[in-house]
ZAMARGU-4260 file (C-alpha; in steps of 0.2 Angstrom, whole numbers, plus 5000, padded with zeros to 4 digits):
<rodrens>
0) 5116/5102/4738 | 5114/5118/4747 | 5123/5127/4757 | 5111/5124/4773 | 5113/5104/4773
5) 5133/5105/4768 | 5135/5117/4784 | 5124/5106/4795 | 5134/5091/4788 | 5149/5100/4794
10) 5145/5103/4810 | 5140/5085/4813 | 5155/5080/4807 | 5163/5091/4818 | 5156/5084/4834
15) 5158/5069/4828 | 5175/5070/4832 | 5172/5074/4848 | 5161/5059/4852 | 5173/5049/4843
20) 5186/5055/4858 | 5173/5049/4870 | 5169/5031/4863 | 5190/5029/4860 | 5191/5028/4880
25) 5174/5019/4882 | 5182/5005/4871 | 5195/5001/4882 | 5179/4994/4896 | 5172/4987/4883
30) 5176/4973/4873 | 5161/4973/4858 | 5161/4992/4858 | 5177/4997/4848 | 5166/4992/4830
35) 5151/5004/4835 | 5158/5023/4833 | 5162/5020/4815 | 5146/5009/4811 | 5138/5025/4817
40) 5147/5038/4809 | 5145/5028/4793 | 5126/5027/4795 | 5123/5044/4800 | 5135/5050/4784
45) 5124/5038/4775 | 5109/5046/4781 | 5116/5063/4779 | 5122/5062/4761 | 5106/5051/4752
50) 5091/5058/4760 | 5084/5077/4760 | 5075/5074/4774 | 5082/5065/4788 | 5072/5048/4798
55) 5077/5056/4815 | 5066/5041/4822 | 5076/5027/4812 | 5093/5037/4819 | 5088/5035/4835
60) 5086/5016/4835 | 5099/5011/4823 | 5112/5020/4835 | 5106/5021/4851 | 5095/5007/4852
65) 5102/4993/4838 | 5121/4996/4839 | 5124/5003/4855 | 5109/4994/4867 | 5114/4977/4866
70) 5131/4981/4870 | 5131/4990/4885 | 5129/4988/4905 | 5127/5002/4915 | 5116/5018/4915
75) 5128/5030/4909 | 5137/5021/4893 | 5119/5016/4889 | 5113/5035/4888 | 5129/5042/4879
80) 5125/5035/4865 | 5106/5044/4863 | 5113/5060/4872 | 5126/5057/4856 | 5113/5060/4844
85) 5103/5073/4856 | 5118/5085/4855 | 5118/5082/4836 | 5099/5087/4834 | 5102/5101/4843
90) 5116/5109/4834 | 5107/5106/4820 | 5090/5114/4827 | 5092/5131/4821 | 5096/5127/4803
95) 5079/5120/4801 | 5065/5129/4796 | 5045/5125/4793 | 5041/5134/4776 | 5021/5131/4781
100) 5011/5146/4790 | 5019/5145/4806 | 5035/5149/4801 | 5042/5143/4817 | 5057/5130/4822
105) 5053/5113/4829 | 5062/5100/4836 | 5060/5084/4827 | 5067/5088/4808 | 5055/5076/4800
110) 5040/5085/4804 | 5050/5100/4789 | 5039/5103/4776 | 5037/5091/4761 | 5049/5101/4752
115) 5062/5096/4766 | 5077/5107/4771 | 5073/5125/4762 | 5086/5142/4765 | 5074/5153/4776
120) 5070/5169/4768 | 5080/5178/4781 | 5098/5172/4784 | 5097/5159/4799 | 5107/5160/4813
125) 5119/5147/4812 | 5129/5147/4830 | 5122/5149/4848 | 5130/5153/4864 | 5134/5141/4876
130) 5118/5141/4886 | 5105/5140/4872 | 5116/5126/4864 | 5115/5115/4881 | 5096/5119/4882
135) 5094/5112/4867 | 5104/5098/4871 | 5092/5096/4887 | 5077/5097/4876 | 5079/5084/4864
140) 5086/5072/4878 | 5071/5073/4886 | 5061/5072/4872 | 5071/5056/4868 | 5070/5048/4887
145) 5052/5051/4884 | 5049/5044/4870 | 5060/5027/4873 | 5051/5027/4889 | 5034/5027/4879
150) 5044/5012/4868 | 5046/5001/4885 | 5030/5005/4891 | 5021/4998/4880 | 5028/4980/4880
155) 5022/4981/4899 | 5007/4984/4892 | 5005/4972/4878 | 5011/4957/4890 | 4996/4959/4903
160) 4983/4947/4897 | 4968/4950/4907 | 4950/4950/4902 | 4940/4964/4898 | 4958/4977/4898
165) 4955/4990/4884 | 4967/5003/4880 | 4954/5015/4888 | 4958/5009/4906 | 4975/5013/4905
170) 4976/5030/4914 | 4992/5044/4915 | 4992/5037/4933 | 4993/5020/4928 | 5007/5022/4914
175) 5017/5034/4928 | 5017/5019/4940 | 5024/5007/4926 | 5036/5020/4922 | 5042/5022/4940
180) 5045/5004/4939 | 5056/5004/4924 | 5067/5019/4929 | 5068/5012/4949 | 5078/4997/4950
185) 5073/4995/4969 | 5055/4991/4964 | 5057/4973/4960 | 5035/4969/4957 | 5022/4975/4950
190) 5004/4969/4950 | 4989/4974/4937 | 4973/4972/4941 | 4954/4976/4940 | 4946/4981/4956
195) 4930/4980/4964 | 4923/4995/4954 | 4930/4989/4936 | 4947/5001/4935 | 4963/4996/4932
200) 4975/4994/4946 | 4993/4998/4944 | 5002/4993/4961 | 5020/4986/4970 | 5012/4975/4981
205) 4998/4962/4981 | 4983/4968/4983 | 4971/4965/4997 | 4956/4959/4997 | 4963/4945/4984
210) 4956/4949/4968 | 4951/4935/4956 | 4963/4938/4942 | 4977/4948/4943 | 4994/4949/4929
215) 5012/4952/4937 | 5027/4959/4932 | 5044/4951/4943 | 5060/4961/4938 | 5079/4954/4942
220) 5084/4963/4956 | 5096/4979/4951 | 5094/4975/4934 | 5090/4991/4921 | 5076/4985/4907
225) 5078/4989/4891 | 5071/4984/4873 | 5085/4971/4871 | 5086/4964/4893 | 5066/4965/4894
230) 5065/4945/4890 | 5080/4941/4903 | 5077/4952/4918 | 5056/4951/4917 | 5047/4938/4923
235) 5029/4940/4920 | 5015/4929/4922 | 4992/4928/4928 | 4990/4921/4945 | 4971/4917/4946
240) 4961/4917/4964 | 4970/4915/4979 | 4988/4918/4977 | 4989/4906/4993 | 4980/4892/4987
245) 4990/4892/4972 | 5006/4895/4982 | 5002/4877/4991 | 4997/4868/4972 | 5015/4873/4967
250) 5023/4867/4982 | 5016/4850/4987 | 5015/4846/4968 | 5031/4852/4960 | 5041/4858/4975
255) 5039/4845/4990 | 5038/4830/4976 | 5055/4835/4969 | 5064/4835/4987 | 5058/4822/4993
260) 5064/4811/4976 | 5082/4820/4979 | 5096/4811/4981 | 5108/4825/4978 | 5117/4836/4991
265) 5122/4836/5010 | 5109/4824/5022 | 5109/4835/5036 | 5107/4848/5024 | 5091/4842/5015
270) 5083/4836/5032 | 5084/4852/5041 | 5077/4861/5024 | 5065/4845/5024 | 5059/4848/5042
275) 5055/4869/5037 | 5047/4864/5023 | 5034/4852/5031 | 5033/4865/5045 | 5027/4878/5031
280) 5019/4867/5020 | 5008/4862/5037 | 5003/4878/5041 | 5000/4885/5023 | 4988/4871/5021
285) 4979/4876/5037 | 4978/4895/5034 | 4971/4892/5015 | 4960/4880/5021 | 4954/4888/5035
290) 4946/4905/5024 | 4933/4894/5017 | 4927/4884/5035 | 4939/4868/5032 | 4950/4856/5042
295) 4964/4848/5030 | 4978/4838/5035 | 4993/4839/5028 | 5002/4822/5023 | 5020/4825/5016
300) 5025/4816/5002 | 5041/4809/5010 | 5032/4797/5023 | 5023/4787/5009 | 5040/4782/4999
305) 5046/4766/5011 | 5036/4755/5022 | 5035/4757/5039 | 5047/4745/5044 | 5060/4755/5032
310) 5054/4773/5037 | 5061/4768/5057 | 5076/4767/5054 | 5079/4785/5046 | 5076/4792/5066
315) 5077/4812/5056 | 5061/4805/5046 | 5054/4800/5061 | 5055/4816/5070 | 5048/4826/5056
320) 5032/4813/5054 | 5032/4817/5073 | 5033/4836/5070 | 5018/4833/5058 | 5007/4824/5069
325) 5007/4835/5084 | 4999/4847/5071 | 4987/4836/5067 | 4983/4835/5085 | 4983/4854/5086
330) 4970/4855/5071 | 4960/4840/5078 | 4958/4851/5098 | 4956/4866/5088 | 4941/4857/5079
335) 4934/4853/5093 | 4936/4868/5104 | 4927/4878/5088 | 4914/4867/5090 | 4910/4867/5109
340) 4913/4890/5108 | 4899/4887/5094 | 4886/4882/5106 | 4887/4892/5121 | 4882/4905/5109
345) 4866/4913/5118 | 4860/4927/5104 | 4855/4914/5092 | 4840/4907/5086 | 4835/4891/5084
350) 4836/4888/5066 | 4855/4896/5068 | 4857/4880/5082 | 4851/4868/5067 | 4864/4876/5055
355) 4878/4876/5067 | 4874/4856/5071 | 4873/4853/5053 | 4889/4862/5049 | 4896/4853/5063
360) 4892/4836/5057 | 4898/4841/5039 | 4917/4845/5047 | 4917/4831/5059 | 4912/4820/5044
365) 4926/4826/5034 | 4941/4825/5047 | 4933/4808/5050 | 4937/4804/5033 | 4953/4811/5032
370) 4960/4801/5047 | 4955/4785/5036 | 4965/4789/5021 | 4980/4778/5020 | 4993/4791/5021
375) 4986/4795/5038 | 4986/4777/5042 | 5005/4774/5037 | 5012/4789/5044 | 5001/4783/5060
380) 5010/4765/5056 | 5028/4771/5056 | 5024/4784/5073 | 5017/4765/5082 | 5032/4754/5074
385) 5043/4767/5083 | 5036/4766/5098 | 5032/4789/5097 | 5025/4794/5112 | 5012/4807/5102
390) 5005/4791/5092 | 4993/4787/5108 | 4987/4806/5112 | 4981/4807/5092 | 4972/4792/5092
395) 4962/4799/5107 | 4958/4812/5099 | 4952/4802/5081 | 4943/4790/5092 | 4934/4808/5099
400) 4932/4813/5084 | 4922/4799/5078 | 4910/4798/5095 | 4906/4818/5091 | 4903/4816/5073
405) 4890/4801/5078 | 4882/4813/5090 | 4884/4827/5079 | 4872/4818/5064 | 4860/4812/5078
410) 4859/4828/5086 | 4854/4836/5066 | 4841/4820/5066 | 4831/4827/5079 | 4834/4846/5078
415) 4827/4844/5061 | 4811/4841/5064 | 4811/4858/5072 | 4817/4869/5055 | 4800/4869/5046
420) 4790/4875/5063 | 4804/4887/5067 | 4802/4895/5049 | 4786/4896/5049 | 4787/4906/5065
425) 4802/4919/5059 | 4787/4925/5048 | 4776/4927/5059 | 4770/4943/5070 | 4770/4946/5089
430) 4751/4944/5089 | 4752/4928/5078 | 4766/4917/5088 | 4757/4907/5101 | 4749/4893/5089
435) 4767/4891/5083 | 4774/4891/5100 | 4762/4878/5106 | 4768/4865/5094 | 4786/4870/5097
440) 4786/4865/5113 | 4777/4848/5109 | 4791/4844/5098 | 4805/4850/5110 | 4798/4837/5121
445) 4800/4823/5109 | 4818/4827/5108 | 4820/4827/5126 | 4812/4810/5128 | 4820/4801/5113
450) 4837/4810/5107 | 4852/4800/5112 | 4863/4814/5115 | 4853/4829/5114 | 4842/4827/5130
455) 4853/4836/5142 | 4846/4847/5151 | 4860/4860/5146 | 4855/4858/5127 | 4836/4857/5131
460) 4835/4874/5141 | 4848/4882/5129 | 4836/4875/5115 | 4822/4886/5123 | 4834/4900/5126
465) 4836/4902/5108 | 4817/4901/5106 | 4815/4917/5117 | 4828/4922/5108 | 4817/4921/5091
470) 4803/4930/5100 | 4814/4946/5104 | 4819/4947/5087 | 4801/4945/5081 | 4794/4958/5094
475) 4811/4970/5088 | 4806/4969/5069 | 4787/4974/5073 | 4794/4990/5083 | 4799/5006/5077
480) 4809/5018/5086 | 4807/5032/5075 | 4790/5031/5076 | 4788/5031/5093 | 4799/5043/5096
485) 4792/5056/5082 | 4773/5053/5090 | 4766/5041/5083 | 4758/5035/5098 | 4743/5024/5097
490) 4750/5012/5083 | 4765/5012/5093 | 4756/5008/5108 | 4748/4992/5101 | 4763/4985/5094
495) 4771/4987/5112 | 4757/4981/5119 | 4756/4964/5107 | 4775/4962/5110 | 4771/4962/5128
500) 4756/4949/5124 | 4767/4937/5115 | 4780/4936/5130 | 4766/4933/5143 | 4761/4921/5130
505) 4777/4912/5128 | 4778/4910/5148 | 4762/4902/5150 | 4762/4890/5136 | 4778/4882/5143
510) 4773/4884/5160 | 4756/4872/5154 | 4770/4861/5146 | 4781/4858/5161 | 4765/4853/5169
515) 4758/4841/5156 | 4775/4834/5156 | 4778/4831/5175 | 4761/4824/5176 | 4761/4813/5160
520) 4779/4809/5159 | 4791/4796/5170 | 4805/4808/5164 | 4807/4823/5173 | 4806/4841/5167
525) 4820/4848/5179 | 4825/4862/5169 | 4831/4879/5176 | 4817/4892/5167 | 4825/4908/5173
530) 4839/4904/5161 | 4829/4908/5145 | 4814/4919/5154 | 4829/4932/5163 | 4830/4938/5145
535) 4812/4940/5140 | 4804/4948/5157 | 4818/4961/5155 | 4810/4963/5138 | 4794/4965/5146
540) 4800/4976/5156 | 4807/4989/5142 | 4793/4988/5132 | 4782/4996/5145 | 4794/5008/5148
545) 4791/5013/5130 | 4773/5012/5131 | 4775/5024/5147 | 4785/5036/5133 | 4770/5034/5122
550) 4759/5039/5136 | 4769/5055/5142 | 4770/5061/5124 | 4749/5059/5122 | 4747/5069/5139
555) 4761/5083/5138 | 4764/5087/5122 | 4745/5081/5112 | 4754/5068/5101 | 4743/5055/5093
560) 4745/5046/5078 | 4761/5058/5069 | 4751/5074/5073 | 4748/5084/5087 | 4730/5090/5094
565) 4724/5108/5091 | 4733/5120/5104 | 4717/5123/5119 | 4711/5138/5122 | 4710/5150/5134
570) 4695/5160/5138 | 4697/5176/5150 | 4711/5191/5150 | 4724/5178/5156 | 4722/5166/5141
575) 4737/5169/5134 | 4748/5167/5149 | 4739/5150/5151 | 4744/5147/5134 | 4762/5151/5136
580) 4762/5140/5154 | 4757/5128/5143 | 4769/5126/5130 | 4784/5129/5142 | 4778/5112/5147
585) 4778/5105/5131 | 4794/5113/5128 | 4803/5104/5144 | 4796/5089/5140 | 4801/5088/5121
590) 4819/5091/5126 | 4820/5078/5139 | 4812/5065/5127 | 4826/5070/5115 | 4839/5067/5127
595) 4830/5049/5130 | 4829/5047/5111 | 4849/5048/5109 | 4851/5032/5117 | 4847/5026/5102
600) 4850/5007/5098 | 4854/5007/5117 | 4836/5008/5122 | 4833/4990/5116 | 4848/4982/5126
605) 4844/4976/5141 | 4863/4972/5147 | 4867/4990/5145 | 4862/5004/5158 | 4862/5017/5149
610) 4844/5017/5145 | 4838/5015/5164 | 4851/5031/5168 | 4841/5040/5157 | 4823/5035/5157
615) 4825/5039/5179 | 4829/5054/5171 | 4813/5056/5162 | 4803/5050/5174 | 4810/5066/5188
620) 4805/5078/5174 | 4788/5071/5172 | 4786/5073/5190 | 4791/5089/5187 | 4780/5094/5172
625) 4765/5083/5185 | 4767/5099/5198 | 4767/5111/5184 | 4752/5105/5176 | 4744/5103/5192
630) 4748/5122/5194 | 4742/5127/5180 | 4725/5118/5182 | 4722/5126/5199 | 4727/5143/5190
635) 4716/5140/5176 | 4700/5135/5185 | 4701/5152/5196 | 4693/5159/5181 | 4679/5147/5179
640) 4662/5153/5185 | 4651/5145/5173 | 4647/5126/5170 | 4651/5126/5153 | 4667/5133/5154
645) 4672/5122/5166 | 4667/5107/5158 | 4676/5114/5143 | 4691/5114/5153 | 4691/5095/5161
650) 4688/5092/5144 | 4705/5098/5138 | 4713/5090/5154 | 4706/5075/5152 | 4720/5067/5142
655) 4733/5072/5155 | 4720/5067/5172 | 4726/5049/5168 | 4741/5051/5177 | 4736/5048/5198
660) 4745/5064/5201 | 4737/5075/5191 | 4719/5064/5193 | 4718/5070/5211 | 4720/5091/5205
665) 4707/5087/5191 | 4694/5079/5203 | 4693/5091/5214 | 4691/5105/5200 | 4676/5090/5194
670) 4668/5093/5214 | 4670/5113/5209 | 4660/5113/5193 | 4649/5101/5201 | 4645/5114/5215
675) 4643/5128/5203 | 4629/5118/5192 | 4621/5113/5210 | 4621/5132/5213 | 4613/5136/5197
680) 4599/5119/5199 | 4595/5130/5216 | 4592/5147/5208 | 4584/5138/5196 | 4571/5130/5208
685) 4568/5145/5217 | 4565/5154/5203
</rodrens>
């Protein structure tokens, strides 16, 4: 053997006797531990003296994970043993060599060349001071940590069972956070999952929004995983959809069934843990319930085991199936509070009234149902047999709950001849609505002579509040703001002006409705119109604001269709001051238009009054811009001596001689040019 390996044999065996000092005391706290320094001293000799080239990895695992591992119970005494070897490595790190081209040491010795352990060509140094020997020692710990940190890794990883989870989706992030976990004992979950945007999620915490399918990881608290403890200090499981619903599955199920079949323990014990329970089990079953537009009674298991005549006479059962009603009471005035708020509701259409009555009748149906299962019944049974006084207050409200989901499903009857009409119409266009609207209003009559429930005349003028309701959202789709704000006048100005049609329209027809119906009808039409017309003549009103804006921006600023007219010009020496005059009042008025623009999505709300702040605004800068036009008129006719010019100039006024103000300027300048081609018709004659 040479003289390399019988030196390195040496040294190991010389700090062998150190560690052996170490793992003498460490014997006396633990009982098993007194049998592992010399099973590792004999496999390392072992190791040592048949094999050239030393299985470090093998080492590692026979001694610090095999024999020392599953004997140990705290940090330090766990890490003694690695740390053990570590110190070893490193004393034996300079004697190895690499006889391949790099000719360069390296830590782990199986990686040597083939050859195994060679005498380097130069004489190696066999000793190192004090400092290099405890970086060493540091080194190859760390490598070690690393690499059994890698090993429990990856049985994290190999337990999550979720579809489509590849290799590939693990990233450095995620492998930190599982190895956080490991290292800190406070952390006592750990969630994986696949989010929204297909990554793989790596968390402490559940996450929110509830993902379909997520795999989890529950640790004992305090507890240090290892290799050998991963099976008993790691719970790990898929929860699938709504941790909550499954949360309630597992407890009325398993939970609830096996205390209420208990007969072991302290009474007062169990029915104060039986009353919470219920309590949480009640609400539980609301809140999962709820997120999907559901009413669920809870019935606990415990009130169905005896008769009613039995049930009495336990008066702690009694008080719980008390605390139970009185939250079926609370869900039942719930219900039907949800259902009165749904109602009242003045921005929706009519087809959103048909859903909410069908949706309506669906629930009411369902609770209707519910209070007839006999679970309800017998719980209901023991509460009368005991004489409770909550027993008469829910039975109110289930006989309520019957009359509404009877007037509910006739409401739906009727409403329902209304959906295909009313569909039909949320396709149509302003200009297109008043054939619709006509037979509308012929049905909405029908339902107000025959309905049983629905002829009120609440409902039938909040009916036709949601009809004007419709036609604003019809008029909203057919505008754009943009465009009228960016100058696109004259199509902007017809759909304004058919928005404003089909309001006027929508007036009259009922208007000719009410009086058909008074004069044909023994029923009176005694309805209150400026409840649904308030809303759509303050429509009116903002749409001819807008078309004034359409009209301001055709006069002042030569805004068409998207594109502005040719700049006029000027004849005469003070031509170009004309022109500058008049694109300082193109200037002002673009910026007050821009300051009218930034209302934005304001401008169509009629309840807000930041619109009419700012349109008064507008409309004092267009008087201004009036009087500078005005001047700029009188100015510009001074140079006018011919009737050609001065027809050529009315002419490029002309657009802005709409406007009263500015009318009475240009129709003098009209007299003026008049007079000059009366003057000329006289030279003419004479001549």
């Amino acid at each position: 053997m040479s003289a390399v390996l019988e030196e390195a044999k040496q040294q190991v065996a010389e700090f062998q006797i150190q560690c052996d000092e170490y793992l003498s005391v460490s014997v006396k706290q633990k009982i098993e531990a007194d049998k592992q320094p010399k099973v590792s001293e004999s496999l390392l000799r072992l190791y040592l003296d048949e094999y050239e080239k030393l299985p470090w990895d093998a080492l590692k695992y026979l001694i610090a994970g095999a024999n020392y591992g599953g004997h140990v119970t705290d940090d330090l005494t766990f890490f003694n043993p690695r740390a053990y070897l570590a110190r070893a490595r490193a004393r034996l790190y300079p004697l190895c060599v690499v006889t391949r081209a790099t000719k360069r040491f390296h830590g782990d010795m199986h990686t040597c060349s083939a050859t195994g352990l060679t005498e380097a060509t130069h004489k190696p140094k066999t000793s190192l001071t004090m400092g290099e020997e405890e970086d060493f020692e540091e080194e190859a710990l760390k490598e070690m940590e690393e690499e059994y940190s890698k090993t429990i890794r990856r049985l994290f990883i190999r337990c999550v069972a979720l579809p489509g989870v590849t290799e590939e989706l693990w990233t450095e992030e995620n492998n930190s956070a599982v190895d956080q976990f490991i290292v800190n004992d406070s952390i006592t979950t750990m969630v994986v999952y696949v989010d929204a945007y297909a990554r793989l999620r790596v968390e402490y915490s559940m996450p929110l929004p509830v993902v379909e399918q997520l795999f989890f990881f529950i640790r004992v608290p305090g507890s240090i995983i290892t290799a050998e403890t991963f099976d008993v200090v790691i719970q790990f499981g898929t929860v699938r959809g709504d941790p909550a619903k499954r949360l309630l599955h597992d407890m009325t199920c398993v939970h609830a069934h096996a205390v209420a079949l208990s007969a072991h323990g302290e009474k007062s014990i169990k029915d104060n843990y039986t009353n919470h329970m219920h309590c949480y089990l009640a609400s539980l079953t609301d809140d999962v319930y709820k997120k999907v537009g559901k009413t669920v009674l809870y019935i606990p298991l415990e009130g169905l085991q005896s008769s009613p005549e039995e049930a009495i006479k336990n008066k702690k059962l009694v008080q719980r199936m008390e605390t139970v009603m009185i939250h079926w009471t609370d869900q039942i005035k719930e219900l039907l509070n949800d259902q009165e708020i749904m109602n009242t509701r003045d921005k929706c259409g009519p087809l959103q009234e048909i859903e909410s009555w069908k949706s309506r009748s669906v629930k009411l149906v369902d609770i209707s149902k519910q209070l007839q299962k006999p679970g309800v019944k017998h719980i209901q049974n023991i509460l009368e047999l005991s004489k409770s006084l909550y027993v008469q207050r829910f039975c109110k409200l289930a006989k309520e709950i019957q009359d509404c989901s009877l007037e509910a499903q006739s409401n739906l009857t009727y409403l329902s001849m209304l959906k295909g009409p009313c569909e039909e119409l949320a396709q149509l266009k302003p200009s297109q609505v008043a054939p619709k609207l006509q037979h509308i209003v012929s049905l909405i009559r029908i339902i107000w002579v025959n309905s049983t429930h629905y002829n009120t005349s609440e409902r039938i003028a909040g009916l036709f509040r949601k009809i004007s309701n419709e036609i604003i959202r019809l008029c909203f789709q057919s505008i754009s703001l943009d465009r009228i704000f960016e100058g696109y006048v004259l199509s902007s100005k017809q759909n304004l002006s058919d928005c404003i049609q089909c309001c006027l329209s929508w007036k009259e027809i009922y208007q000719h409705a009410s009086q058909l119906h008074h004069k044909y009808s023994s029923k009176g039409w005694v309805l209150d119109q400026t409840s649904f017309f308030v809303v759509i003549d303050a429509f009116i009103q903002r749409f001819r604001d807008l078309l004034e804006v359409c009209d301001c921006q055709y006069q002042f600023a030569r805004w068409e269709d998207g594109q502005q007219r040719a700049l006029p010009c000027f004849s005469s020496c003070q031509g170009p001051e004309f022109t500058r005059s008049l694109l300082e009042i193109e200037g002002n008025f673009h910026r007050g238009l821009q300051k009218l623009g930034s209302v934005d999505k304001g401008i169509l709300d009629v309840e807000s009054t930041t619109w009419c702040n700012e349109f008064n605004r507008f409309r004092a800068l267009i008087k201004d811009l009036e009087m500078m036009v005005q001047n700029l008129i009188s100015s510009v006719f001074k140079t006018v001596y011919t009737v050609d010019e001065g027809v050529r100039l009315l002419d490029i006024f002309r657009p802005i001689s709409t406007r009263e103000a500015v009318k009475l300027t240009t129709d003098e300048k009209v007299e003026e040019v008049y007079n000059i081609f009366n003057k000329e018709l006289k030279l003419v004659k004479k001549s």
